[in-house]
N, C-alpha and C positions, 0 to 999 in steps of 0.2 A: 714661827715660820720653819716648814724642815729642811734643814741644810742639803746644799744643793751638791755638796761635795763634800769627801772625807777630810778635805781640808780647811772648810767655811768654817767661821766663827758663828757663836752662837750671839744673838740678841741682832740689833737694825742698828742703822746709822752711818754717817759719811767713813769713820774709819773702817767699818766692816767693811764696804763698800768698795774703798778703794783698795785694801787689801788681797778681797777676793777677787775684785779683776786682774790682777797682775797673774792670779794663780801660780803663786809662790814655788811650789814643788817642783811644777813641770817650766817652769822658767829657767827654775836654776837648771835644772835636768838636760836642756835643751841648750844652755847657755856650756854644759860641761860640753858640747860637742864641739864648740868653736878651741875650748882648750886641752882635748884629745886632737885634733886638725893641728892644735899649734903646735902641741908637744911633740909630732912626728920628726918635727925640724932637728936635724943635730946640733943647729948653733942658732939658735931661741931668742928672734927681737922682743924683751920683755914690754916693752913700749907699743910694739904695733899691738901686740896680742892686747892689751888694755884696751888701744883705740877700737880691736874690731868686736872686743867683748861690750865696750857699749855701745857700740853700732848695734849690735843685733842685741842687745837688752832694749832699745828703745825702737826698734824695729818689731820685734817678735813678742817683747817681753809689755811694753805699755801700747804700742801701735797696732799691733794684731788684734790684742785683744781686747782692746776698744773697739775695733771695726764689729769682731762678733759680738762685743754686748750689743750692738746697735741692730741686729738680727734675732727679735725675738726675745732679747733681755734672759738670754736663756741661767743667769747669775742671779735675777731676778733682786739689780741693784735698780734707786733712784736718781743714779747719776743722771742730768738732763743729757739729752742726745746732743742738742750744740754744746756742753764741754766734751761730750765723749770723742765728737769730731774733731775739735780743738786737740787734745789730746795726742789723737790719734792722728793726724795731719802734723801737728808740731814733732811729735815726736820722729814719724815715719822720712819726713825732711831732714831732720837731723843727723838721721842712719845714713840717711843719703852722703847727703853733704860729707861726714866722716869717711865712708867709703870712696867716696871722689879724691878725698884728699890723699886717702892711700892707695889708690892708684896711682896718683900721681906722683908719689913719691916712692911706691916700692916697683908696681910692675903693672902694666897696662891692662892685663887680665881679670883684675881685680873688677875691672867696669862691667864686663859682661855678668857677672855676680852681682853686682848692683843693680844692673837692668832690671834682670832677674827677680831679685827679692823685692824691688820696688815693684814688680808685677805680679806676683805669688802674693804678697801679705793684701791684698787688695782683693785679687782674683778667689782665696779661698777664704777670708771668712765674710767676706760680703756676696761668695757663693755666686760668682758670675758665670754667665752659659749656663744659665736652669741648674746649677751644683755640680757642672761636670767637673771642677776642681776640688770638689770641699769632699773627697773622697781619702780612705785609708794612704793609697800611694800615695797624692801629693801631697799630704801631710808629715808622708815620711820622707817625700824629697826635701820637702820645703823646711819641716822642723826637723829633721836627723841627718838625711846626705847633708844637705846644702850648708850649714854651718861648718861641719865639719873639712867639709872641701876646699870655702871658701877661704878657712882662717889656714889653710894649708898652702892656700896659693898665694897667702899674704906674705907669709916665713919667706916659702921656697920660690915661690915666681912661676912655677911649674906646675906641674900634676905628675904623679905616677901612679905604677901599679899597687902599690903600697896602700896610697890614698884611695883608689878605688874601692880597692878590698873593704877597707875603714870603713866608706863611706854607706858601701851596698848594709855592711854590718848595724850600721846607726839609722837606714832607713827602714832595714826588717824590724831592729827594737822599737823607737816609734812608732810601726803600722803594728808589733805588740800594743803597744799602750793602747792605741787607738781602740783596739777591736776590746780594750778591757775597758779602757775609761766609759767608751758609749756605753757598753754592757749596765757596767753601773749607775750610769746616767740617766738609763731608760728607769731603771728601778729606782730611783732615787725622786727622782724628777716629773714623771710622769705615771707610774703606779701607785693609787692610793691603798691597796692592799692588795693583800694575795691570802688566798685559802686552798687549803689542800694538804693532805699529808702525806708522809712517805715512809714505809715501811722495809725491816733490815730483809737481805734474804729469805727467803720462810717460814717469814711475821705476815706474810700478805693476806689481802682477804680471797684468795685463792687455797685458803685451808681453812677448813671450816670448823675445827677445834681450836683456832687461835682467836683470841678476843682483841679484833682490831685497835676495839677500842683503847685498850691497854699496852699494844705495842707501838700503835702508828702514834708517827708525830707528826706534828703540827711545821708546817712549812711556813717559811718568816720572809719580808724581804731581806731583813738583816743578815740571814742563810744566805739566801742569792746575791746580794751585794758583796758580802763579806772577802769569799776567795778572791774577788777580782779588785779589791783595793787594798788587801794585806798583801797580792802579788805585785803591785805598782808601789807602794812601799816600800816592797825589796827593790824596786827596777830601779828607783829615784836613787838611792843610796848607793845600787852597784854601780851605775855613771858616774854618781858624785864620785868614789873611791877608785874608781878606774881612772878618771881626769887626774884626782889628786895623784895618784901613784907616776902617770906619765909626766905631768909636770915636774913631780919630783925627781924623778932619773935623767932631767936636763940642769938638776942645779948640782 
């Protein structure tokens, strides 16, 4: 089977399966933006920050993306669709319920954020209104602003300009990944080959003393996939290292 991601494990079976649904990288990835939102606080509930990191671990990280296996199996796992819904229903109530509780105990605003995500993880990968969500922006609202925002208004009770700035910043990177992940996805996923070559500056066959044959290469999907998942590679690790560093300038 060819792996559907530069992150899939190779061979079948239940643990592949349930591994590659989580999609490990861009979990944690997505999951550092709740603790950049947190780290902005100057005086850092280390407690709520836990609760809202697995709020939106079992909202975005097991609940999301249950919904989109359920769309085409596009992971191309055999999990049955009633656990996938199981799953993804238990787990997306739970987020809830989490974020209910810290509303009610840090600041009222936290609920409209729940609204919210309990409408967004539904709305885009189950692609409702014919996919008018399941597009680049609300993927950067939904998995880059919105974490980041929310776990800021968990700290602080507010919002500022501060947090805007942040937020606009984590939704342009995610609507990055996006337009690289698909890229690669397409070649990964849905191309069974590519033919054609490409030749350096004038090697072309637009000179007729040059032996195409001898300078043109041979074009791979492994070429075209390559730059856009060694760039998501660095993306994954610069979040990871920018959370870590914020967290750490509040201890």
């Amino acid at each position: 089977m060819t792996e559907v991601a530069w992150y899939d494990l190779k061979g079948k079976g239940w643990l592949r399966d349930l591994l590659i649904i989580l999609h490990p990288p861009y979990t944690l990835w997505h999951l550092c933006y709740v603790l950049i939102g947190s780290a902005l606080a100057p005086d850092l509930n280390w407690a709520t920050l836990g609760w809202t990191l697995l709020a939106f671990f079992l909202g975005m990280g097991i609940g999301g993306h249950c919904l989109d296996e359920l769309i085409g199996r596009p992971l191309r796992t055999k999990i049955p669709s009633a656990l996938l819904w199981t799953l993804a229903v238990v787990s997306i109530v739970g987020a809830i319920a989490i974020g209910v509780l810290i509303g009610m105990r840090e600041t009222v605003w936290v609920i409209p954020c729940v609204i919210f995500g309990g409408f967004i993880v539904f709305a885009y990968n189950l692609e409702w209104a014919k996919g008018f969500f399941h597009y680049d922006f609300w993927f950067g609202l939904a998995w880059g602003a919105f974490p980041a925002v929310t776990a800021y208004i968990t700290q602080m009770h507010t919002v500022s300009w501060g947090i805007v700035g942040v937020a606009v910043a984590c939704l342009l990177f995610s609507m990055t990944q996006r337009v690289l992940s698909t890229h690669a996805r397409f070649f990964r996923r849905k191309v069974g080959g590519v033919e054609g070559r490409y030749y350096l500056e004038g090697q072309g066959p637009e000179r007729p003393d040059t032996d195409i044959w001898e300078h043109g290469k041979f074009l791979t999907k492994e070429m075209i996939i390559g730059p856009a998942e060694v760039a998501l590679k660095f993306m994954t690790w610069t979040v990871v290292m920018a959370a870590i560093g914020l967290l750490l300038s509040n201890i």
